[in-house]
N, C-alpha and C positions, 0 to 999 in steps of 0.2 A: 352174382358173377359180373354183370354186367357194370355193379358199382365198386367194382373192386379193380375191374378193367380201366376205367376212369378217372379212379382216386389215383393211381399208378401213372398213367398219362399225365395228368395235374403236377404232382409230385418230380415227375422226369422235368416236367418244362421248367419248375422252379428251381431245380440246380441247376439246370442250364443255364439260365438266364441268372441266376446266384454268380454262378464260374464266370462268367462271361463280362461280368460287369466287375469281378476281382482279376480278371486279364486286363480290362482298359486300361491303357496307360495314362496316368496321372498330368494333367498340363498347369505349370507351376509358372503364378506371374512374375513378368518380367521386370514390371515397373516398380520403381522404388519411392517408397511412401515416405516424408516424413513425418515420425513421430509425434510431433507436437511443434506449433507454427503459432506463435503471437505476433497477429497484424494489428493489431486495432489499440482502443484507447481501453481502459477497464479499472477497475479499483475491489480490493480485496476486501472482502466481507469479514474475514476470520482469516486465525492463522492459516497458513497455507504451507505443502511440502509438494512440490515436482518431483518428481522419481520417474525420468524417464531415459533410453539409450539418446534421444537427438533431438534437442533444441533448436526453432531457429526464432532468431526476435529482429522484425522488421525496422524499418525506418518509421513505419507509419505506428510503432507499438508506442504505450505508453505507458505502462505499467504501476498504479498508486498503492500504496503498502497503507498509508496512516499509521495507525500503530498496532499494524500485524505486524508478525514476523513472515520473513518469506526466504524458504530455503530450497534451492534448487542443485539434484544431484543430477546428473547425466553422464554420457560418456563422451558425447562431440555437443559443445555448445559454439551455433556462428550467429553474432548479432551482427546488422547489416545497419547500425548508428541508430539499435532501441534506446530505447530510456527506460529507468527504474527509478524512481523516486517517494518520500515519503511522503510528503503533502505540496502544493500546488505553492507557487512561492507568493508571500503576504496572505496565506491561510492563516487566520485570527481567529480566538475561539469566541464566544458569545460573551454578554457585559458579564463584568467580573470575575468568570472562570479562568483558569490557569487552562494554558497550550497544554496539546499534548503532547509526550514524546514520540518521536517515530521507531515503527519496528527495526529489526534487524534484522538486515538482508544476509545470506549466504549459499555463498555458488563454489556449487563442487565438482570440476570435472577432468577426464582425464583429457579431453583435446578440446583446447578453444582457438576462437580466431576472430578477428574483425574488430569494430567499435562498440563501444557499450557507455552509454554515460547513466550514472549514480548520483545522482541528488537527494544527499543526504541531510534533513528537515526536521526540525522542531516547529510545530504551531506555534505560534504569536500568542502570547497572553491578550485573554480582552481585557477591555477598559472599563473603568470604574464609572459608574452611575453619577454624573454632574445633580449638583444640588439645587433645588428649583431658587428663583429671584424672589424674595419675599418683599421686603417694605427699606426700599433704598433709604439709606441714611440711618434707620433706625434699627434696623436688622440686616445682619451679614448675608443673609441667605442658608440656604441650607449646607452641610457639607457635603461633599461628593466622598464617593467610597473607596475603595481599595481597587488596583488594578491587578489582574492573573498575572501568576508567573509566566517565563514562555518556558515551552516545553522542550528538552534535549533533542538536538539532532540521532537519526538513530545511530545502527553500529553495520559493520559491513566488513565480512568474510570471504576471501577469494582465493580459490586453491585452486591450479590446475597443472598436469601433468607436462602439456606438451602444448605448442601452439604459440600464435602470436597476438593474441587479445590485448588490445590495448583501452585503455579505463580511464575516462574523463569523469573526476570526483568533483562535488561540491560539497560542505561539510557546514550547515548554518543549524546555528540553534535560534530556539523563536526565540523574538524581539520581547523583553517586557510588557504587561499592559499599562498602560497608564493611569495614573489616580482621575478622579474623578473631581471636576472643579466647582471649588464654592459658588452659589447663584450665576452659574453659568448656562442652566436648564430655565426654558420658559416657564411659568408659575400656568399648572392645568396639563401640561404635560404628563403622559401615560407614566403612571408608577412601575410599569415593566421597563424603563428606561429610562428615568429619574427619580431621584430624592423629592418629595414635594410636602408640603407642609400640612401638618404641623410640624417642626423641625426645631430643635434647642440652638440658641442662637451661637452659644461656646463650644457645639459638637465636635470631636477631635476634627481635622481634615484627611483625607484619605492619604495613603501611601501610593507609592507606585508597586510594580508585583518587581519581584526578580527573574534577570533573564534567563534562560535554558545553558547546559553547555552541549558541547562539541562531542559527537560518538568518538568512540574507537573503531579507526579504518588500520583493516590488515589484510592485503595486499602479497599473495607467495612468500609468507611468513613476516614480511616487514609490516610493522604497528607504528601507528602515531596518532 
């Protein structure tokens, strides 16, 4: 009886205290957060997509794509004069690889406002491997090799609903690499960075690479 009397007790206190804590009234913050805030400097590993209600991109942001893609939906984007860009300007790729092109930036929202500049970039082609100095007079030297292409600037998508965003572009594709010059490399020089001998004396000469072109930038449906 006596545990029955008990259990009954127990039982009363927990609805009470159940009801009592479903009467507290609810206290709902007042401060307003934004969603997602780029201050700093940073560079994109992989493709990337943003999907968020509120944007903000500082002065102090720097934002490097290479050749991700990076697509950003929101509903209020305010840059306060970020930067986006595809690679770092006179980024060259290593001896005789071709640039690479840059990703493709795309920004979807319905209200923007403020400065934003786009530095849109193709890597430089590296340079051809100089042919080491063999025996002046009697031999040319070695030839030097081929130089990278440079890679296309990327491409760049901007749609927004409402607002006064205004968009400072820059649109470079990388620079060619350069051939590689007959006995223009010391003789013992690292073969990771020169032609060295043994070497045929009539070996073609290198070329240079070809340069990268220009994205397509489109801008509240105008393209160019």
């Amino acid at each position: 009886m006596k545990f029955v009397v008990l259990l009954c007790l127990l039982l009363t206190a927990c609805s009470e205290e159940i009801f009592q804590q479903k009467d507290e009234p609810k206290i709902e913050a007042k401060t307003r957060q934004y969603d997602l805030i780029w201050d700093n400097e940073f560079e994109l590993k992989e493709n990337t997509v943003v999907r968020v209600p509120r944007l903000i991109i500082t002065s102090n942001a720097k934002i490097r794509t290479h050749d991700k893609s990076l697509i950003i939906v929101v509903d209020e984007l305010i840059s306060e004069s970020g930067t986006i860009e595809n690679f770092k300007d006179g980024d060259s790729a290593s001896l005789e690889k071709s640039g690479l092109s840059g990703g493709s930036i795309s920004i979807n929202a319905k209200y923007a406002e403020g400065r934003l500049s786009i530095d849109l970039r193709g890597q430089n082609g590296g340079r051809g491997k100089h042919g080491a100095i063999t025996m002046p007079g009697r031999h040319p030297g070695c030839a030097g090799t081929n130089g990278g292409n440079g890679g296309n600037s990327g491409s760049l998508y901007v749609d927004y609903d409402n607002g006064s965003l205004q968009i400072a572009t820059t649109n470079t594709p990388g620079l060619k690499g350069e051939r590689g010059v007959r006995g223009a490399a010391p003789k013992f020089e690292s073969e990771e960075t020169s032609i060295q001998p043994p070497c045929i004396a009539d070996a073609k000469d290198g070329v240079d690479g070809v340069p990268g072109i220009k994205g397509l930038v489109c801008i509240s449906g105008k393209c160019e």
